[in-house]
N, C-alpha and C positions, 0 to 999 in steps of 0.2 A: 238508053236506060233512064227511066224516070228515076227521080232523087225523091225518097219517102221525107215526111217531115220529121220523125224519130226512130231511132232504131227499135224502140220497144211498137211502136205501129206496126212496122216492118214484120217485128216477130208475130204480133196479134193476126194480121192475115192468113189468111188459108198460105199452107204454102203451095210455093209458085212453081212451075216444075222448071226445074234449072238444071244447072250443071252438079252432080252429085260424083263423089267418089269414085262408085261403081261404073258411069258414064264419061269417067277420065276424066271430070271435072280439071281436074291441076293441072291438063295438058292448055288449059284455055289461059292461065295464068302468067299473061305475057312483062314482059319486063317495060314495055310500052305505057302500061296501066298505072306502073309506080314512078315510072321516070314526068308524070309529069304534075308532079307535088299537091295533089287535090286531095284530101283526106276523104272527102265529099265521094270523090268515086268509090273510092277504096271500101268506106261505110256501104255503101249501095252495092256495091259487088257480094258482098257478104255476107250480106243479110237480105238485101230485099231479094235475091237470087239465092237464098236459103241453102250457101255452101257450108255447110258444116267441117269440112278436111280440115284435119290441124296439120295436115303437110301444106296444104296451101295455105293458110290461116303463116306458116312459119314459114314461107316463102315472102308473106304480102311483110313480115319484122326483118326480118334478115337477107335479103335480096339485094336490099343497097343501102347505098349508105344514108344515113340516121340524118345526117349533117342537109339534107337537100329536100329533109322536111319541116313541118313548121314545128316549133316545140311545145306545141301541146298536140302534135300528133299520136304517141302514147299515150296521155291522157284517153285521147280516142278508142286508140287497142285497148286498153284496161279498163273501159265500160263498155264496149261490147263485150271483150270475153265476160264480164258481169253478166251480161243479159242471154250469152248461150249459156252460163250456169244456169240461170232463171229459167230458162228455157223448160216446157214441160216434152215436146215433143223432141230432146237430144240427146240420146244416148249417155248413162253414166261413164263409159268409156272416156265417149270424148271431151266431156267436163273432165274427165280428170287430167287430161293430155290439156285441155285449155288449162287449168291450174298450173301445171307444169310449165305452160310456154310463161305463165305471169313470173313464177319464180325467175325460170332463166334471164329473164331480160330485167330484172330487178337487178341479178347479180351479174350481169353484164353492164350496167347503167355504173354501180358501185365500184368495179373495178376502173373503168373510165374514167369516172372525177378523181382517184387515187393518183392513176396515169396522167392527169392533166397537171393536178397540185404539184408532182417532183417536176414535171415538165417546167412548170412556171416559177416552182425554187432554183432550178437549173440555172433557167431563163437569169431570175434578179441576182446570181453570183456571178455569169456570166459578164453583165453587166458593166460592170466593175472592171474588166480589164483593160489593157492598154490596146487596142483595135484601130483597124484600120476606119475611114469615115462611113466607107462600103459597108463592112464590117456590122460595126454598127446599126446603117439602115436595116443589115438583116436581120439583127437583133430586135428591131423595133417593129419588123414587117411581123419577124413571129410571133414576139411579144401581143400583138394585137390579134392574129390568128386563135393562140393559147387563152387569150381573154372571152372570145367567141367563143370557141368552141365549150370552153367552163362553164359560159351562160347556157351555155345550150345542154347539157348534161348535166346542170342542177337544178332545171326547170323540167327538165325529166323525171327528174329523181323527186321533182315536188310531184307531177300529176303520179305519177306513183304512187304516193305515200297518200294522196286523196281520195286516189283509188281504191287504196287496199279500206281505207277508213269506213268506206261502205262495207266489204263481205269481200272476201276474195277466197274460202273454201271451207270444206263443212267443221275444218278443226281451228277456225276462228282466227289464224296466226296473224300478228301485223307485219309488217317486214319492219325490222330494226338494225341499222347502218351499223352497227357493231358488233353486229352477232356474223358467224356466218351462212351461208344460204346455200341450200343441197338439195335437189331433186331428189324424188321417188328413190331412185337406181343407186343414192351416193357416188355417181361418176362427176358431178357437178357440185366445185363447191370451191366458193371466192371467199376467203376471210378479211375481216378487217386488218387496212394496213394506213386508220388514222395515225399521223404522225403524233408526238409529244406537241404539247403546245410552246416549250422553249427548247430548244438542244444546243445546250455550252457546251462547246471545246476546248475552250481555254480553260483547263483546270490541271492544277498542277506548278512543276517547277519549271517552265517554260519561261522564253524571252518574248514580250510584246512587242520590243522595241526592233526593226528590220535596219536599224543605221549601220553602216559600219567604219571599223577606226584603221584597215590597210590600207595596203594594195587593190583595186581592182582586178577581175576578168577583164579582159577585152580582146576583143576581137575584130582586124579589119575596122577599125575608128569605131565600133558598135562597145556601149560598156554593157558587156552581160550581164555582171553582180547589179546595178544601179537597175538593169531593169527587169531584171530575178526579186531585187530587194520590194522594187516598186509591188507586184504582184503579190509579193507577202503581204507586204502590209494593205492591198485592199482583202484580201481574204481573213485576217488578223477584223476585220472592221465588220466583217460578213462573217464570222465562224458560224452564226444560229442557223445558214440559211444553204452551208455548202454541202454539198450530196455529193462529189463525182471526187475518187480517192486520191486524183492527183491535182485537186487545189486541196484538200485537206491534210495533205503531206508537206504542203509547203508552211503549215503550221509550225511545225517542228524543222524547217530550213531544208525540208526532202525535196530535192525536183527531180521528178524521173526526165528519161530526155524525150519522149512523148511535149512534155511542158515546155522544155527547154527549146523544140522546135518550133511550138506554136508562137513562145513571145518574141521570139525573135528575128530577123528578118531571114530573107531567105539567100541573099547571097553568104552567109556564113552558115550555111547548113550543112556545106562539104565539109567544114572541119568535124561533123560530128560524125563516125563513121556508124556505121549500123549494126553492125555486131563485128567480135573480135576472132570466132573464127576461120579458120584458112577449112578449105577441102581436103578429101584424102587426093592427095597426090601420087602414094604408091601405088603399080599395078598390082604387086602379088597382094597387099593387103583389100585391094577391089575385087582381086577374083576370088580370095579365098570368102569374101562379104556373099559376094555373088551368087559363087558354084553351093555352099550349104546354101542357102536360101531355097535356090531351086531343087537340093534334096529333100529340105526341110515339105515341100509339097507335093512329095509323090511319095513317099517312106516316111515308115513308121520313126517311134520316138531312138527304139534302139541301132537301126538301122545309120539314122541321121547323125547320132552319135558317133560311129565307128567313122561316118564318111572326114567328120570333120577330125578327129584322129590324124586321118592320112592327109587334109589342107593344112592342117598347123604344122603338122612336119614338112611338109610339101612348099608351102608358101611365109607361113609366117617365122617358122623359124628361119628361111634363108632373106629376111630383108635385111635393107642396110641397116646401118646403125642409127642412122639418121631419123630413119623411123619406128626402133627399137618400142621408144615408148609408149606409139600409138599400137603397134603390134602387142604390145602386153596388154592397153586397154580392151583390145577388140575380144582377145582371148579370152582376158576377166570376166567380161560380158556376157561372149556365149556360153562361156562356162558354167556359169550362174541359170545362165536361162535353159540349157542341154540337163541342167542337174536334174530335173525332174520332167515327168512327161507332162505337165502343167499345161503349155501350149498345145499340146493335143488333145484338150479336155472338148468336150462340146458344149462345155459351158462357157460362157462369157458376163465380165463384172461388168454386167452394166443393172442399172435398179433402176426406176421411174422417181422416187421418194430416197433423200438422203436421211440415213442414221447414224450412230454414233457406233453400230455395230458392224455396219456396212465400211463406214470407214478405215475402220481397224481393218478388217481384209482385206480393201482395196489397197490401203498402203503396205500391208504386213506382205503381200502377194507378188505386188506389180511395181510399187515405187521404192521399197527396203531393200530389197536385191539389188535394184539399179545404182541405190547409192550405195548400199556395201562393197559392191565391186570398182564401182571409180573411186571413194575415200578412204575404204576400210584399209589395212593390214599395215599402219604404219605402227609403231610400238610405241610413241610420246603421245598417241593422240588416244582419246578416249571417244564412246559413240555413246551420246546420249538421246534417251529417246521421252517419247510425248509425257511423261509422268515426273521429269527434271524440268524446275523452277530455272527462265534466266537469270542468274549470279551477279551480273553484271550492271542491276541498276543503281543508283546513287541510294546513300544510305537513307535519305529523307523519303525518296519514294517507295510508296507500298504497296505500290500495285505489281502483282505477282503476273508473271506470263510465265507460258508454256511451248515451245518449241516443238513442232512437230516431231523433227529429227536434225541434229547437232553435231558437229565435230569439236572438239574444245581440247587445249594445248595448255599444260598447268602454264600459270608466271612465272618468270626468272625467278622473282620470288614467290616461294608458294605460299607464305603466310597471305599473298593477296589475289588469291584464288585460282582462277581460269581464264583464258580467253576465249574467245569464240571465233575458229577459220572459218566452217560452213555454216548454216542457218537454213532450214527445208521446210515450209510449208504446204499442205498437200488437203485438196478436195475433191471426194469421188465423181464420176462424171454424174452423180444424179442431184448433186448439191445446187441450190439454188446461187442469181444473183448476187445476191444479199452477204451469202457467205463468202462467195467469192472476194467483192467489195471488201468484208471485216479483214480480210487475210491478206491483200493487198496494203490496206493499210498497217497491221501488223509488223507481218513481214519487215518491210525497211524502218519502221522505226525498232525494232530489237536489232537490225544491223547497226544502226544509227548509236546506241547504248554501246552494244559491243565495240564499235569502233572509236567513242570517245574515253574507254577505257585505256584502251592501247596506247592513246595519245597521249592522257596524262600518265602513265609509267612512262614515257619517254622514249616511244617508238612511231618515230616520225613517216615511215614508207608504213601507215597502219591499212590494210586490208581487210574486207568480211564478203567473201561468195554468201550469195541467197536461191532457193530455188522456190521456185513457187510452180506447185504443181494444182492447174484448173484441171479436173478431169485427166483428158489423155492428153491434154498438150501441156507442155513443162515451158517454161521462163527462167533461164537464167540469166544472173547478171552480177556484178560485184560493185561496191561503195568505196568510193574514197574522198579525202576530203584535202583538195588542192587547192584551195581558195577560201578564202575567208566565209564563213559561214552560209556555203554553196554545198552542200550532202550529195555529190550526184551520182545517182545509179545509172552504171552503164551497162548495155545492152552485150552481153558474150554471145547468146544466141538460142535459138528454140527448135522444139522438135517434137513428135508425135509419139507417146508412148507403144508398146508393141502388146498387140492384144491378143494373139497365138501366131502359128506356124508358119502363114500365110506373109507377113510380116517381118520374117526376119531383114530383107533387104531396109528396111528403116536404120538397118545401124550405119548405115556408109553416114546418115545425117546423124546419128544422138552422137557419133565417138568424137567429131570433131571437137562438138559442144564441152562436151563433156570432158575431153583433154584440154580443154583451153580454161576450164575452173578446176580443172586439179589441176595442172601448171599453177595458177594466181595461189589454189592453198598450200602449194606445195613452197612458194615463194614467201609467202608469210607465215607458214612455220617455221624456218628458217630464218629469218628476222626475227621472231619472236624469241625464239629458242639462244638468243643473243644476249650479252648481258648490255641495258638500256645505255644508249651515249651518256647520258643528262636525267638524274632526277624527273626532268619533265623538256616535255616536246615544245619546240618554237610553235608547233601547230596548235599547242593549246588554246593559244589566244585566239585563234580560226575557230574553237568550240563553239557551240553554244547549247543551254539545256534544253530539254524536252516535256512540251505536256502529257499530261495522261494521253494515251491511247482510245481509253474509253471515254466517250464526253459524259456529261449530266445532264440526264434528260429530266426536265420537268413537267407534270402531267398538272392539268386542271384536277379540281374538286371530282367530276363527275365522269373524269377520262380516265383513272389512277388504274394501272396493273388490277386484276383479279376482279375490281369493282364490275357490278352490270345491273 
């Protein structure tokens, strides 16, 4: 194949009779052609062989990877497809599909440096920790990876931007990195997700200082608190720059044990068990789990009802005592769920796009029932739901939160409010990242309030269960604070919510969960519901307060909310 000396030459000649659409042209379009980095070919295929296919034209962009071209390869694709707009002998059609392909890959280009920048903020907070020397080098291999590849997706994003500067379609548009970008169809569309130019987290009634004046953790010669503390304070030093929820919980002195394992070595990892529940051990409460499951998928709703009638007489009332309790929770459960023919709808809550509407049904549906039946029906406890403010922050602070759903046990004395046993956070399965993220951090720091309540009234064994519901899979776990300014959330256990009839066998996994944090609330109401030892708890001095929740983000002159 000779190499024209322009592409607009190329076009000027007669054309050439080549490989055309109709003549399976794009079956000629081998992977050979792009694998071996010559943009030169790729031009000459195109044109001087006068392929006009925008399936192959989006074969020769999207086939491989971007990374194994030179970067001002695009540049290249976005003045040819120039020159087939120019084109007189090219179908309005297929300009319009060439317009199209320049959108997509504009807003393919813009979401990649987005993905590159949190990669490389990840990257400088990781930095920071206490690593092995290994460790490190890996950090620094990627480090330099993530530096590449950034040059190379904003020199994209320039020949782009030069490109469009000439003409890119008959409605004039430029492309602008802050707007978002949508094809013809609206099936395609990347918003801007420029960060703030500053984001403080340190705002608030928080402690900067990670020192501490007790006792130690330690473990096996290893001092956990000393190097829990250390970790604070490099994140304390980095708040503008940390993105991932579990160094930004160690802000406020949170470490999930996720954190807990990473800083620590690994021969003390057995003492941290993995989660807190046991199995079902009973057989009759496994067959009665069982035998309805397998009615629940050959019979109807009323049918399934009557079966399990004859199992709860059959099996759950004749278990020992021993497992009385898990027997009542099993019952609660499908009680709740037999109550309506709900699960034999032929619809399913699932959505593409999270709303504010959607979520109210997903929870009101599928997560409310769950928890009505393991914490409801006790008579000291009250159920608060998403429209109840948490009670429980320090009188200086004013930042209001909201609880999904709550369980709360007045004070010995009531003149000083509530306490708070459960805490439930919940997102539909069609809820983004991001939300996910906010509610993560949420979450334990309103257990973290709740439970330095309990300490100062002077209730020293203080607990707070949390449940954090992502979609269909649920997180539980409870806080407590055993150590000097150590908040650690530990792990009870997880499970899959039940999405119709098909499903019922998932409860032999949610009952265990789920008795093992009503046990913990059922133990701290009980505690509570006691009049305090002491004015105030020896653990007090283990407190420490807490920053806002929400940081402060600061925006440039030209970046501000609404502005464009």
């Amino acid at each position: 194949m000779k190499r024209s000396s322009s592409g607009q030459e190329a076009l000027g000649k007669k054309k050439r009779k080549g490989p055309s659409v109709e003549e399976g042209g794009d079956d000629l379009l081998q992977p050979e052609l792009f694998s071996q980095q010559s943009r030169g070919l790729i031009h000459d295929y195109f044109f001087s062989e006068a392929v006009w296919s925008v399936e192959g034209f989006a074969k020769a962009v999207f086939i491989f990877d971007p990374k194994c071209l030179s970067t001002k390869a695009v540049a290249i694709w976005n003045r040819s497809l120039k020159l087939i707009w120019e084109n007189p002998h090219v179908s309005s059609s297929q300009k319009s599909c060439a317009g199209k392909l320049r959108r997509m890959r504009r807003a393919a280009v813009a979401a990649k440096i987005v993905q590159i920048r949190q990669l490389e903020l990840e990257s400088q907070s990781r930095k920071q920790l206490r690593v092995t020397k290994a460790t490190v080098g890996n950090f620094r291999m990627r480090d330099e990876q993530w530096k590449e590849a950034m040059a190379r997706y904003v020199g994209e994003d320039n020949d782009i931007d030069q490109a469009d500067d000439e003409q890119e379609d008959s409605s004039n548009s430029s492309y602008n990195p802050q707007l978002s970008s949508e094809d013809d169809t609206g099936e395609f569309s990347v918003a801007s997700m420029e960060p703030p130019k500053r984001i403080i987290r340190i705002v608030g009634l928080g402690e900067p200082s990670s020192r501490l004046h007790h006792s130690h953790w330690i473990i096996k010669d290893e001092d956990i608190s000393k190097v829990l503390m250390e970790s604070r304070t490099t994140m304390i030093k980095n708040h503008e720059t940390l993105q991932r929820p579990g160094e930004i919980l160690q802000l406020n002195f949170i470490f999930t044990r996720d954190m807990i394992l990473q800083l620590t070595r690994r021969d003390v990892h057995a003492e941290f068990p993995a989660a807190l529940c046991k199995p079902i051990l009973c057989p009759r409460i496994l067959a009665s789990i069982s035998e309805i499951s397998l009615v629940a998928c050959h019979e109807n709703h009323a049918n399934t009802k009557n079966e399990w009638r004859r199992l709860e007489e059959e099996h759950l009332d004749q278990c020992d005592e021993e497992y009385s309790a898990l027997a009542d929770l099993v019952r609660s459960q499908l009680e709740h769920l037999l109550l309506g023919a709900d699960l034999w709808s032929p619809l399913q809550y699932t959505v593409k796009t999270s709303n504010k509407g959607y979520e109210g049904s997903f929870f009101c549906n599928i997560v409310k029932p769950l928890l009505h039946a393991t914490f409801g029906g006790y008579e000291d406890t009250k159920i608060r739901g998403k429209g109840d403010h948490l009670s429980c922050n320090p009188a200086l602070d004013k930042e209001l939160l909201f609880p999904d759903y709550s369980v709360t046990i007045d004070c010995y004395d009531k003149m000083k409010g509530e306490h708070y046993l459960v805490i439930c956070e919940a997102n539909p399965p069609g809820a983004s990242q991001m939300e996910f993220d906010a509610d993560h951090i949420k979450l334990p720091n309103m257990m973290k309030l709740s439970l330095d309540r309990q300490i100062k009234q002077g209730y020293s064994e203080a607990m707070v269960t949390g449940i954090f519901v992502q979609g269909w899979k649920v997180l539980v776990f409870y806080m407590c604070l055993e150590h000097e300014a150590i908040y650690e959330m530990k792990p009870i256990g997880q499970f899959d919510l039940i999405m119709d009839r098909m499903q019922l066998c998932k409860l032999i996994n949610i009952c265990p969960v789920l008795l093992e944090a009503k046990g913990i609330m059922e133990a701290s109401m009980k505690h509570l519901q006691q009049r305090p030892p002491s004015k105030t708890s020896y653990k007090a001095k283990f407190t420490r307060p807490s920053y806002d929740i929400e940081p402060m983000n600061i925006y440039s002159a030209d970046q501000e909310p609404g502005r464009q």
